[in-house]
TIMI-270230 format. One record per residue (C-alpha): chain; x, y, z. Coordinates in Angstrom, 2 decimals. Each point is the difference from the previous one (the first is absolute). Layout:
c=A	xx=X	yy=Y	zz=Z;
...
This chain:
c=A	xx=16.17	yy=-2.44	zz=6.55;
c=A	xx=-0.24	yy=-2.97	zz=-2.82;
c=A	xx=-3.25	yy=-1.47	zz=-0.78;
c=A	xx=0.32	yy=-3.63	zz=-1.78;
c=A	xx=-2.85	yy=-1.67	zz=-1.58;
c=A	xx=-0.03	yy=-4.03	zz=-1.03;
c=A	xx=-2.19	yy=-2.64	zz=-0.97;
c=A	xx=0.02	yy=-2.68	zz=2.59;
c=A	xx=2.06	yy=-2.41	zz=-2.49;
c=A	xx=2.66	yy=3.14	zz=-0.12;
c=A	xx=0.11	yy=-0.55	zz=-3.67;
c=A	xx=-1.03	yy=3.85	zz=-0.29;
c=A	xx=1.32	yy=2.65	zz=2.05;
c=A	xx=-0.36	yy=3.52	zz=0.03;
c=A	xx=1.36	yy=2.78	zz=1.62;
c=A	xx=-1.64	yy=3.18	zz=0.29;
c=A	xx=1.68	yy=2.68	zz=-1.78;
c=A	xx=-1.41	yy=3.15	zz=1.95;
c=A	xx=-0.38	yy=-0.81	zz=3.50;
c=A	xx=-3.03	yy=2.13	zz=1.29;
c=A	xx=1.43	yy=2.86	zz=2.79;
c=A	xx=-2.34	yy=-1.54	zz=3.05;
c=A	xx=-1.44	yy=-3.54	zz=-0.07;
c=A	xx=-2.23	yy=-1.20	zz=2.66;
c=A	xx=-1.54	yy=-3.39	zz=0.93;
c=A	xx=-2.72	yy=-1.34	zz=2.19;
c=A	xx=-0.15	yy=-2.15	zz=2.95;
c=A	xx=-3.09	yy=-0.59	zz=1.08;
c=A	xx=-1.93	yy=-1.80	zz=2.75;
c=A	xx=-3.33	yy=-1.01	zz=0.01;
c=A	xx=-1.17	yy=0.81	zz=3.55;
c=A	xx=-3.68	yy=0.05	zz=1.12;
c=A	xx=-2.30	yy=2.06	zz=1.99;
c=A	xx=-2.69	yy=-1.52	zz=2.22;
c=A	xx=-2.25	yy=1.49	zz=2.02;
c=A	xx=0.03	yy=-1.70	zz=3.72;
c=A	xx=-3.43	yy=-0.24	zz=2.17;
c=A	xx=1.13	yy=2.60	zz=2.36;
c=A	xx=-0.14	yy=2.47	zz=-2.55;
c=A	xx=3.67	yy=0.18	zz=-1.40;
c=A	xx=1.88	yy=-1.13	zz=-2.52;
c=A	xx=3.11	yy=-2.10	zz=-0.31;
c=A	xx=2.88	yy=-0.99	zz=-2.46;
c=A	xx=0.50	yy=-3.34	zz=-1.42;
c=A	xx=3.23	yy=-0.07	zz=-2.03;
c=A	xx=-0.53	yy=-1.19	zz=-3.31;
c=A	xx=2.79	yy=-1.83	zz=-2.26;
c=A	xx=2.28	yy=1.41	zz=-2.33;
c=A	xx=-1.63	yy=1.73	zz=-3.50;
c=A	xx=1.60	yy=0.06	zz=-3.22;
c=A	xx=2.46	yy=2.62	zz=-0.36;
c=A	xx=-0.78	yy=2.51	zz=-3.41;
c=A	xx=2.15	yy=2.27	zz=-1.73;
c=A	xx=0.06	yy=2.45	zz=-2.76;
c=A	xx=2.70	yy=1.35	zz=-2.38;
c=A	xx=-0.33	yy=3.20	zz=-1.62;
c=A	xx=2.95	yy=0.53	zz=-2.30;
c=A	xx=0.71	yy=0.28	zz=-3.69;
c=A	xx=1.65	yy=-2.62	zz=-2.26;
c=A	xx=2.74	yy=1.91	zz=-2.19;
c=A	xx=-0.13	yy=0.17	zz=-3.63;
c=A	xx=3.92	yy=1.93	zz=-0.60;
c=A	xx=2.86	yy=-0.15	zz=2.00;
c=A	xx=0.41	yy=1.52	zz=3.75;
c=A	xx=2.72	yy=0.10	zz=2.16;
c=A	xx=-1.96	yy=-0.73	zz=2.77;
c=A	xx=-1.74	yy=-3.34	zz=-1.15;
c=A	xx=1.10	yy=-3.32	zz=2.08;
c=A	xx=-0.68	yy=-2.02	zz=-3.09;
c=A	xx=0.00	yy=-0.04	zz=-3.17;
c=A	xx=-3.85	yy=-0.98	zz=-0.71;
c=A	xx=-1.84	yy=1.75	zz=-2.17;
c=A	xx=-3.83	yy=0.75	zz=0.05;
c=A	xx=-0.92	yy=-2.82	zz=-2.63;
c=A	xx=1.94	yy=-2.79	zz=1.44;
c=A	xx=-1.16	yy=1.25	zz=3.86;
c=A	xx=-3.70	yy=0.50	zz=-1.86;
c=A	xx=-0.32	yy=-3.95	zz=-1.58;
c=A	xx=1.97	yy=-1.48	zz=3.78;
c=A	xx=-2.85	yy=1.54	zz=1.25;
c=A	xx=-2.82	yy=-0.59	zz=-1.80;
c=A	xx=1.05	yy=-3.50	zz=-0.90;
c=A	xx=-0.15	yy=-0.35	zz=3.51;
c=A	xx=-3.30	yy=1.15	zz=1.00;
c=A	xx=-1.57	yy=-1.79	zz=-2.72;
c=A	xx=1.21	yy=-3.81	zz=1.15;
c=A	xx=-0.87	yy=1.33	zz=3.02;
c=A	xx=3.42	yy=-1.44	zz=2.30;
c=A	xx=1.61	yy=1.64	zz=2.82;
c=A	xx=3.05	yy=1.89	zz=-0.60;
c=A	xx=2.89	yy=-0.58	zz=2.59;
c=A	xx=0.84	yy=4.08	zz=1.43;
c=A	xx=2.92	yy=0.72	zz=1.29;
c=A	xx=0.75	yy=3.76	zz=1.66;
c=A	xx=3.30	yy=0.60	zz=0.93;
c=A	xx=2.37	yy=3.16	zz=1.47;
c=A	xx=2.88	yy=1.11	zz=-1.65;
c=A	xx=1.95	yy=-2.49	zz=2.28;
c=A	xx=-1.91	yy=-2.83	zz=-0.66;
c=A	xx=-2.21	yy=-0.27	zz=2.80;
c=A	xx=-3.25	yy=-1.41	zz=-0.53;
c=A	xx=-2.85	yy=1.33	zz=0.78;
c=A	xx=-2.86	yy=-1.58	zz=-1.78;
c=A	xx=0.29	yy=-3.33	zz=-1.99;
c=A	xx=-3.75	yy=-0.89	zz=-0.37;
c=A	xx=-2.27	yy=-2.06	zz=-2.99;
c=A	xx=-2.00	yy=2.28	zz=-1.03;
c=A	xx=-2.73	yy=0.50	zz=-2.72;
c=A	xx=-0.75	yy=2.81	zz=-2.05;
c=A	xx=-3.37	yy=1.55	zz=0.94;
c=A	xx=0.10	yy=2.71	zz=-2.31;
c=A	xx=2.41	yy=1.32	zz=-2.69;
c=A	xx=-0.81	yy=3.42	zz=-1.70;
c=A	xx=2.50	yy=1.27	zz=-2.66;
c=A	xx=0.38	yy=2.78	zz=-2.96;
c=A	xx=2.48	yy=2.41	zz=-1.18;
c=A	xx=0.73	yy=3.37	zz=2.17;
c=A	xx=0.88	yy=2.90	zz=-1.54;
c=A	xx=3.60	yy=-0.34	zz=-0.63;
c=A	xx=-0.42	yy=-3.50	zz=-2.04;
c=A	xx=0.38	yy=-2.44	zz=3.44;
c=A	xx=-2.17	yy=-2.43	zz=0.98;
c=A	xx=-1.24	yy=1.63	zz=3.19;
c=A	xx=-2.17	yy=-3.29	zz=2.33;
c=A	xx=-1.87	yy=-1.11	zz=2.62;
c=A	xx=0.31	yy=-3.31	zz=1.39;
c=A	xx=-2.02	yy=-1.57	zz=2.80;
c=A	xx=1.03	yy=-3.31	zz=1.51;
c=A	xx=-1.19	yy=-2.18	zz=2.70;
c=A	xx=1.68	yy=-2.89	zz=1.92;
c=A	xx=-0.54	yy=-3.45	zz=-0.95;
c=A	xx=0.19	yy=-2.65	zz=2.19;
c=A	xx=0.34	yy=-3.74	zz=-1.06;
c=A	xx=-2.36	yy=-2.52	zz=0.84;
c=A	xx=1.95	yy=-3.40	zz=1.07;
c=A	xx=-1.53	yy=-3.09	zz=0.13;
c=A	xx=0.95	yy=-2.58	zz=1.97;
C-alpha cells in the first residue's frame, strides 16, 4: 500500500515513507430515529458524513530497507505542519501495490501529534477529516 499526500496546487507532494500495517476509513451515514404514534420507531436514512482517518506510523530519521520514500522526519514534520497552519486541504491518495485506488479524498488535518521514539524516529499521529468544497454558482 502507498499513501501520497499533496497540496491541492500539487506543487508539494509527499509520500509516506512507512506505510502503517492496517489503515481504516469511515463511511458514514447520518440516519435518524423517530419515534411513530403507535409506539415504534422508524429509520430515516440520513446523507452521507465525512469520512475520518488516522495514521499511526513513524517518520524515519536513518536509512531502512523497508521505507517507500525517501522522506525524512523534518521534511515530513514542516509538509505537515506548514499545512495545518494555512489551514488547506491536502489532496490523499491510498493506493495497492498495483496501483489501485482506494481512497483519493481532500482532507484536513484534525490533529497532528509528533516526538522522537526511542530509537531516534519520529514516531506520529495524524488525524484527518474530509473536506468538501463549497461551489458557487
Amino acid at each position: 500500500m502507498d499513501i501520497v499526500f499533496a497540496t491541492k496546487d500539487r506543487k508539494k507532494i509527499l509520500k509516506l515513507p512507512i506505510v502503517p500495517p492496517d489503515l481504516e476509513w469511515d463511511n458514514p451515514q447520518k440516519h435518524e430515529t423517530m419515534e411513530t404514534i403507535q409506539g415504534g420507531e422508524i429509520l430515516i436514512p440520513g446523507l452521507r458524513g465525512l469520512t475520518t482517518l488516522s495514521i499511526d506510523s513513524f517518520f524515519p530519521m536513518k536509512k531502512y530497507p523497508f521505507r517507500k520514500s525517501e522522506v525524512q522526519g523534518k521534511e515530513a514534520i514542516e509538509f505537515f505542519m506548514s499545512n495545518k497552519t494555512v489551514r488547506k486541504p491536502l489532496r490523499m491518495v491510498v493506493s495497492t501495490k498495483k496501483g489501485l485506488e482506494l481512497l483519493n479524498k481532500l482532507m484536513i488535518i484534525e490533529n497532528f501529534i509528533y516526538g522522537p521514539d526511542r530509537v531516534g524516529d519520529i514516531k506520529y499521529k495524524l488525524d484527518l477529516k474530509e473536506f468538501i468544497e463549497v461551489v458557487n454558482k
